[in-house]
N, CA, C and O of each residue as an XYZ file, in Angstrom:
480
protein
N     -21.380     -4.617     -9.960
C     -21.204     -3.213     -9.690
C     -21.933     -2.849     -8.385
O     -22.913     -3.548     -8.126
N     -21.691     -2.101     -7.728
C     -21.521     -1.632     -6.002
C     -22.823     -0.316     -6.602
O     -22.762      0.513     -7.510
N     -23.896     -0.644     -5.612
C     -25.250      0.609     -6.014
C     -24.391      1.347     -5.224
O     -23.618      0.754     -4.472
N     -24.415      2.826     -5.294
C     -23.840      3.473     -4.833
C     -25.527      4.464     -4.077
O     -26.535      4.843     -4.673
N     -25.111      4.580     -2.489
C     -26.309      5.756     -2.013
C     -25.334      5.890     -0.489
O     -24.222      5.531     -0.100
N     -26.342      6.525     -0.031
C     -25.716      7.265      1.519
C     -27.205      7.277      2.100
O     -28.305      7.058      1.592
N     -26.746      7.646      3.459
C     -27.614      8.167      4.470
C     -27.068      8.946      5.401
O     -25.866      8.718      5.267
N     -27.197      9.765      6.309
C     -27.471     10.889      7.108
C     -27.372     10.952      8.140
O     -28.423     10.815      8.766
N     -26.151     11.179      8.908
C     -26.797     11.619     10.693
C     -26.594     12.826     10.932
O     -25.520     13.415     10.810
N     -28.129     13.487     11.465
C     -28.571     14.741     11.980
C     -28.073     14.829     13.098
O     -28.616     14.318     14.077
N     -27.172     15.361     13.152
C     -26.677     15.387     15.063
C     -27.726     16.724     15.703
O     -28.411     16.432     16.683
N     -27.787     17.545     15.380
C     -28.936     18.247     15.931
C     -30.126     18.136     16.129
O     -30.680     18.647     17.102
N     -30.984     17.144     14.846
C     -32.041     16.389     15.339
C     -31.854     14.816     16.045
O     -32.920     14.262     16.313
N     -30.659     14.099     16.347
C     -30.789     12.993     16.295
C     -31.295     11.956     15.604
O     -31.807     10.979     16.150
N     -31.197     12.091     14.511
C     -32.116     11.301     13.179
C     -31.156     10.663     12.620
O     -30.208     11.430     12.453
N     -30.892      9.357     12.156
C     -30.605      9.133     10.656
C     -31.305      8.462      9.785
O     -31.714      7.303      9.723
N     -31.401      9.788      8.834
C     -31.819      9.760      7.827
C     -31.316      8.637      6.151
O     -30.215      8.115      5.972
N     -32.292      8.583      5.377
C     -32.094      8.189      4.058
C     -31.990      9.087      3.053
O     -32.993      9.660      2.626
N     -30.474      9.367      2.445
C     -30.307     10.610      1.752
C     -30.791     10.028      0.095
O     -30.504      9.122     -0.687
N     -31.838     11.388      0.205
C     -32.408     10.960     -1.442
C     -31.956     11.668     -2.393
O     -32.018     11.234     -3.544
N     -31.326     13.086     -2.074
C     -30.233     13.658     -3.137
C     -29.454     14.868     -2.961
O     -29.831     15.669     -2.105
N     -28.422     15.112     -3.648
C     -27.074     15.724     -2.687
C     -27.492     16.990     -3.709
O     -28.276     16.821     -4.642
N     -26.942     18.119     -3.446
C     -27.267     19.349     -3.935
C     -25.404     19.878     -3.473
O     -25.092     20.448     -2.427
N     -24.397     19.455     -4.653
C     -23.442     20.136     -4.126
C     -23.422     21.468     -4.250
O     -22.633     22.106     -3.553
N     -24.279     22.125     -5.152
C     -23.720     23.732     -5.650
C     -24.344     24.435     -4.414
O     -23.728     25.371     -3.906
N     -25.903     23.908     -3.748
C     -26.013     24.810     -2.926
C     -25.832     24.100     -1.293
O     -26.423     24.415     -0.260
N     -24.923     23.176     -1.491
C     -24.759     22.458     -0.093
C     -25.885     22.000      0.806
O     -25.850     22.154      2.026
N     -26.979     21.377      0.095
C     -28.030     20.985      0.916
C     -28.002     19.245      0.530
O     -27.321     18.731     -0.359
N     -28.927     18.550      1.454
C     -28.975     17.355      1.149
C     -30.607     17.105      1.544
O     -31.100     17.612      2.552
N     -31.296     16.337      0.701
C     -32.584     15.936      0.967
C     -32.630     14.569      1.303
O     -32.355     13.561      0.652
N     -33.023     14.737      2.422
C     -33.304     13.063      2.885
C     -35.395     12.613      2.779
O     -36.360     13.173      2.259
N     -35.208     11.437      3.537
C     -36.482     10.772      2.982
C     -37.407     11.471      3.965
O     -38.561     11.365      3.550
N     -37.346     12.144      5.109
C     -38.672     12.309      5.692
C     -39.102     13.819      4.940
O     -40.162     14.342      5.286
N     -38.193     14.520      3.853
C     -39.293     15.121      3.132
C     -39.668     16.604      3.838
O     -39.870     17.636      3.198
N     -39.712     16.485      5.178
C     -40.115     17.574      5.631
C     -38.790     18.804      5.705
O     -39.134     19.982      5.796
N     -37.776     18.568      5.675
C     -37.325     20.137      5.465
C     -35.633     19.162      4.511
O     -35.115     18.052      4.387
N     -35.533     20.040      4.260
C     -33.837     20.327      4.022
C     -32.679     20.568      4.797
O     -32.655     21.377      5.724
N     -31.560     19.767      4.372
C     -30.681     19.523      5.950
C     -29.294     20.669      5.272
O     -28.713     20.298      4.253
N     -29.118     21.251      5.563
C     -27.523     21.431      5.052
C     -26.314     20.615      5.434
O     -26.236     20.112      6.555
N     -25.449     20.485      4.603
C     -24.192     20.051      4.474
C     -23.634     19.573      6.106
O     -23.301     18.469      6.539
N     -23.715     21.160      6.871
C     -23.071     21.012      7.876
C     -23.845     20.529      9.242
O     -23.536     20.647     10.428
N     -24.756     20.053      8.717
C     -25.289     19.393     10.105
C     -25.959     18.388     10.091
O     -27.025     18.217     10.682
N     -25.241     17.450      9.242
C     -25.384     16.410      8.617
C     -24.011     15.589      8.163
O     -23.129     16.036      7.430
N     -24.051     14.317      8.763
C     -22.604     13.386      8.671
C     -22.845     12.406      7.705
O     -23.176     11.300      8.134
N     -22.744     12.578      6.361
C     -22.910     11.504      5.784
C     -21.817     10.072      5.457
O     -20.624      9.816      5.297
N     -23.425      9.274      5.501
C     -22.272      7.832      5.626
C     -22.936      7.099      4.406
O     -24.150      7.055      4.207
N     -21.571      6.298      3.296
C     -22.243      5.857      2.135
C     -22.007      3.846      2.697
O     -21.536      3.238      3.658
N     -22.604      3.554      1.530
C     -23.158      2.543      1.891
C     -22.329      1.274      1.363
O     -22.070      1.503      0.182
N     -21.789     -0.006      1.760
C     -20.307     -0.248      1.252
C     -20.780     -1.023      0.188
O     -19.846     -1.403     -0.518
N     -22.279     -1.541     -0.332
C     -22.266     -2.440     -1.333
C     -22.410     -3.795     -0.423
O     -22.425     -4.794     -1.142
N     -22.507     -4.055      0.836
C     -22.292     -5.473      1.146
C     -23.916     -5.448      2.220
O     -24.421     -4.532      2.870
N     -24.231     -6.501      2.059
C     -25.631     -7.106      3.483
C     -24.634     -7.688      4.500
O     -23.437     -7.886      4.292
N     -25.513     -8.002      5.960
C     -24.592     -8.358      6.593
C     -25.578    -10.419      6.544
O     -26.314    -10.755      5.616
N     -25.213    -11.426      7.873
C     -25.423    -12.415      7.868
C     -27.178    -12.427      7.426
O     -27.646    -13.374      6.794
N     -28.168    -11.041      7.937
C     -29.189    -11.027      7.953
C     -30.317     -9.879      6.943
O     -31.292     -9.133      7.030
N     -29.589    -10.279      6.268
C     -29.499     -9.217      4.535
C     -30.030     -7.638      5.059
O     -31.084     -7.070      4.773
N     -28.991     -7.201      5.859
C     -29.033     -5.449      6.468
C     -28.200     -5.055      6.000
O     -27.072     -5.492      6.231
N     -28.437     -4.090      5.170
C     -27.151     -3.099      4.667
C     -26.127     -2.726      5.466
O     -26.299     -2.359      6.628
N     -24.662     -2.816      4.726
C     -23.858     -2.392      5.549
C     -23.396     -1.013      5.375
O     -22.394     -0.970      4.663
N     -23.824      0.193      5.818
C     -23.450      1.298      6.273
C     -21.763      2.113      7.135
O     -21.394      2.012      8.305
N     -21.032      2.943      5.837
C     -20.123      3.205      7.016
C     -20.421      3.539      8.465
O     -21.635      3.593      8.658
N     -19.803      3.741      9.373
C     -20.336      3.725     10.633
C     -21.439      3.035     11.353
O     -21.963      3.311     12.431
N     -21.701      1.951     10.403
C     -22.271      0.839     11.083
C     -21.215     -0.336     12.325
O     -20.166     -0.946     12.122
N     -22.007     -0.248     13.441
C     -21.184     -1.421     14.735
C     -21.503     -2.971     13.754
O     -22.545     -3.185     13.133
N     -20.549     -3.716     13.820
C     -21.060     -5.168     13.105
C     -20.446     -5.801     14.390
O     -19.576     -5.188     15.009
N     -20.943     -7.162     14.842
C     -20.416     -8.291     15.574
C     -19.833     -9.240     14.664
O     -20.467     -9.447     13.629
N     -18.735     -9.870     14.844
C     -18.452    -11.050     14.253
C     -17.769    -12.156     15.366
O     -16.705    -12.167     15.985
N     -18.698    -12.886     15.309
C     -18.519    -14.062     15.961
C     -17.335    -14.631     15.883
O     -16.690    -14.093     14.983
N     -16.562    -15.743     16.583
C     -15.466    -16.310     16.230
C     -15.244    -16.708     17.735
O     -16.050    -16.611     18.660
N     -13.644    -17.292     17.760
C     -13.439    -17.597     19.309
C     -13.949    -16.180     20.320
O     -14.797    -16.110     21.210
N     -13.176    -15.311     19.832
C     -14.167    -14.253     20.821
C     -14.844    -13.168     19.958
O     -14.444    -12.685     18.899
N     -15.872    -12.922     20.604
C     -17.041    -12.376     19.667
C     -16.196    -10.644     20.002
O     -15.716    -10.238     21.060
N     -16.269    -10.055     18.867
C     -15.879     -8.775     18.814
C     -16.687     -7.730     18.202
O     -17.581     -8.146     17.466
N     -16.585     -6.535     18.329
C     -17.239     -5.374     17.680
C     -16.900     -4.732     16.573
O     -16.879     -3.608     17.074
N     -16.671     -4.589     15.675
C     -16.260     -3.347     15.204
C     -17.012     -2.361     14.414
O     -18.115     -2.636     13.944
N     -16.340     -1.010     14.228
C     -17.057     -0.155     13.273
C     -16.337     -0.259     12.039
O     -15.159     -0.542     11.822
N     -17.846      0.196     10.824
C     -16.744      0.180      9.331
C     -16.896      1.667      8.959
O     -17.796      2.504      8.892
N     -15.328      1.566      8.714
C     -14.805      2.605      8.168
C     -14.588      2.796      6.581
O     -14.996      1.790      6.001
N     -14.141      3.641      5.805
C     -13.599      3.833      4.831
C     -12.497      3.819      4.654
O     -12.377      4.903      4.083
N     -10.861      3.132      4.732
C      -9.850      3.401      4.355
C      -9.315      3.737      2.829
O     -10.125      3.850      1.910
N      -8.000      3.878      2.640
C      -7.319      3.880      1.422
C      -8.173      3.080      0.318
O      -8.943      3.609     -0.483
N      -7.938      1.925      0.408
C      -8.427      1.116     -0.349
C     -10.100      0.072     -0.643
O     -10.498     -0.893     -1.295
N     -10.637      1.183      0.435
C     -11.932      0.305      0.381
C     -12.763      0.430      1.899
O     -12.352      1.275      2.694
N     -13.739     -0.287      2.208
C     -13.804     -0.306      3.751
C     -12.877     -1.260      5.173
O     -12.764     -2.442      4.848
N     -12.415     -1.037      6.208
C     -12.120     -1.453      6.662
C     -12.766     -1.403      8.126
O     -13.437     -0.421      8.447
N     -12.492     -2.820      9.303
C     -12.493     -2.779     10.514
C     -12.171     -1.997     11.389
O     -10.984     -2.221     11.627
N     -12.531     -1.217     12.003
C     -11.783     -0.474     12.858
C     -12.188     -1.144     14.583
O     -13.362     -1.432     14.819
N     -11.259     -1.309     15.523
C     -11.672     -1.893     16.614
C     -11.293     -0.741     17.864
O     -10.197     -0.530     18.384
N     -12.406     -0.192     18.090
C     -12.555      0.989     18.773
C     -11.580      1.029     20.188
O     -10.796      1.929     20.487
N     -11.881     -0.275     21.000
C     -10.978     -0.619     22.376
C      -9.559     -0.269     22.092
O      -9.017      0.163     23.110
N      -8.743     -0.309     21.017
C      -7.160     -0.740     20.612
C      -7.280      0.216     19.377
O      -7.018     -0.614     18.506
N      -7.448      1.133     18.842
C      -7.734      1.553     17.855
C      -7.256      1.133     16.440
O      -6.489      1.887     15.842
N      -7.619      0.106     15.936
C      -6.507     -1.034     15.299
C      -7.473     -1.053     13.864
O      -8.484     -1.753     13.906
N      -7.182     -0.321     12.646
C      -8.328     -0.632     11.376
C      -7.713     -2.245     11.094
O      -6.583     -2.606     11.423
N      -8.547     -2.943     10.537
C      -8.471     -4.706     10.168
C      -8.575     -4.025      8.102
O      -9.136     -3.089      7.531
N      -7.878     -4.920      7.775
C      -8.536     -4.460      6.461
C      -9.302     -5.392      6.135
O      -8.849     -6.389      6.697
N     -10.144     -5.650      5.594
C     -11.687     -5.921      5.409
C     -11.853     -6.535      4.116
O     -11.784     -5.851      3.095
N     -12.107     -8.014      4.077
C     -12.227     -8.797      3.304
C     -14.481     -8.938      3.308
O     -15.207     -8.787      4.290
N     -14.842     -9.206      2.090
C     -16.412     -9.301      2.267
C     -16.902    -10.530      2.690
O     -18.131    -10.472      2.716
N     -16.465    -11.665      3.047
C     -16.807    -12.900      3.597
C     -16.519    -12.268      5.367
O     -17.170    -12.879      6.215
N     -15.897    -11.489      5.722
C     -16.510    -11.228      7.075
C     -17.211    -10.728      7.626
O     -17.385    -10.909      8.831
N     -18.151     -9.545      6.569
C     -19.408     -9.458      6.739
C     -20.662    -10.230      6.326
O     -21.831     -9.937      6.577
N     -20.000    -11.683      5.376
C     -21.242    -12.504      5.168
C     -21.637    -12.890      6.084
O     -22.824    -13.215      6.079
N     -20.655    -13.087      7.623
C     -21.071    -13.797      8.865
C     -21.157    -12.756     10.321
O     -21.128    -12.947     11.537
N     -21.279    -11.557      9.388
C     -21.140    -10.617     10.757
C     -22.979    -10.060     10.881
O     -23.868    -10.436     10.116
N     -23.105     -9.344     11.758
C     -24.370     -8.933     12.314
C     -24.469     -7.668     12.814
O     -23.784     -7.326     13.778
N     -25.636     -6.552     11.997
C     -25.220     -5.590     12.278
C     -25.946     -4.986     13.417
O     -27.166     -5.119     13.509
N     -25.120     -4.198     14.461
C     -26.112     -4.181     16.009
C     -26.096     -2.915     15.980
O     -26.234     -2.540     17.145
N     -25.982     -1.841     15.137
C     -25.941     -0.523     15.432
C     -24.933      0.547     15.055
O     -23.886      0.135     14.557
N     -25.086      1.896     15.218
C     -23.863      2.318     14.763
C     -23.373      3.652     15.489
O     -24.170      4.350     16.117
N     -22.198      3.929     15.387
C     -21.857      4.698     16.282
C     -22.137      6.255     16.768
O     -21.613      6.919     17.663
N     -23.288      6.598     15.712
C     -23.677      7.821     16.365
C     -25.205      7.309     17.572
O     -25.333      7.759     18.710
N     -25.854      6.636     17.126
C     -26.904      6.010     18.263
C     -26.522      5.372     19.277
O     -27.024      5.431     20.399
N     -25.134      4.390     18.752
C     -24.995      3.832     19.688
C     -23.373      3.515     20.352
O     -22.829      2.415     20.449
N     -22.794      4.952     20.785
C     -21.215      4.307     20.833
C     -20.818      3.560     21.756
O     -19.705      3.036     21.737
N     -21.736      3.391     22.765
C     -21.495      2.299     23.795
C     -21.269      1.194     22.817
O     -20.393      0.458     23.272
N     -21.625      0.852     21.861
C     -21.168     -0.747     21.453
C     -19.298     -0.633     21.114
O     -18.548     -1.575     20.859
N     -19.015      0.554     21.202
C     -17.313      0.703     20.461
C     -16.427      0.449     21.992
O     -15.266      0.038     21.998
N     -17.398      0.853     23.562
C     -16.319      1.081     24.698
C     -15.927     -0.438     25.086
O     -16.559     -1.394     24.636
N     -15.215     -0.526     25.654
C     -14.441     -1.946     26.580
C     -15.556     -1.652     27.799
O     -15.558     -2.347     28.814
C-alpha cells in the first residue's frame, strides 16, 4: 500500500514546504515550519507517488528525475489518468510511467526551484 502525504510550494514565499495537515472546510494547510498557516491559494500542492528514486529520495509530483540510458534525459512527474507519468518538457510528450524507471532514475530537482532543468 502507497503512504499517502504531500508537500507544498509557496510561490509567494518561495518555500517548499512539508504538508502536515489539510484543513478542507476552512481551506488552510499546515506545513512543517509551524510558523504560520498557508491558505489553499497560495500554495501548489504536490502528493507524493509512493516510489524512492536510484538514491532512496522520494519521488514527488513535480519532481525533475534524470534517467540515464543512451541519452540521458529529464523529465518531470506528473499525475495522469491512470497514475503518474513522464512528462518531457522540450516536446511536450507525457511517457506513461512504469516504477523500474524510477528505480534507476535520479532526482535533480523540481520544477518550481528549478525549471531550467525542463528547457532545451
Amino acid at each position: 500500500m502507497r503512504e499517502i502525504k504531500f508537500r507544498a510550494w509557496v510561490s509567494k514565499a518561495k518555500l517548499m514546504l512539508h504538508v502536515t495537515d489539510i484543513d478542507f472546510e476552512d481551506k488552510s494547510i499546515g506545513c512543517q515550519d509551524n510558523s504560520s498557516q498557508w491558505s489553499d491559494h497560495e500554495c501548489l500542492i504536490m502528493q507524493y507517488t509512493g516510489l524512492k528514486d536510484k538514491n532512496g529520495v522520494e519521488v514527488y509530483e513535480g519532481d525533475v528525475v534524470s534517467i540515464q540510458g543512451v541519452y540521458q534525459m529529464n523529465f518531470a512527474i506528473e499525475w495522469g489518468t491512470f497514475g503518474w507519468e513522464l512528462f518531457d518538457g522540450k516536446r511536450g510528450i507525457l511517457y506513461d510511467a512504469h516504477d523500474e524507471y524510477i528505480a534507476g532514475a535520479k532526482v535533480i530537482g523540481n520544477i518550481h526551484e528549478n525549471p531550467e532543468l525542463m528547457k532545451e
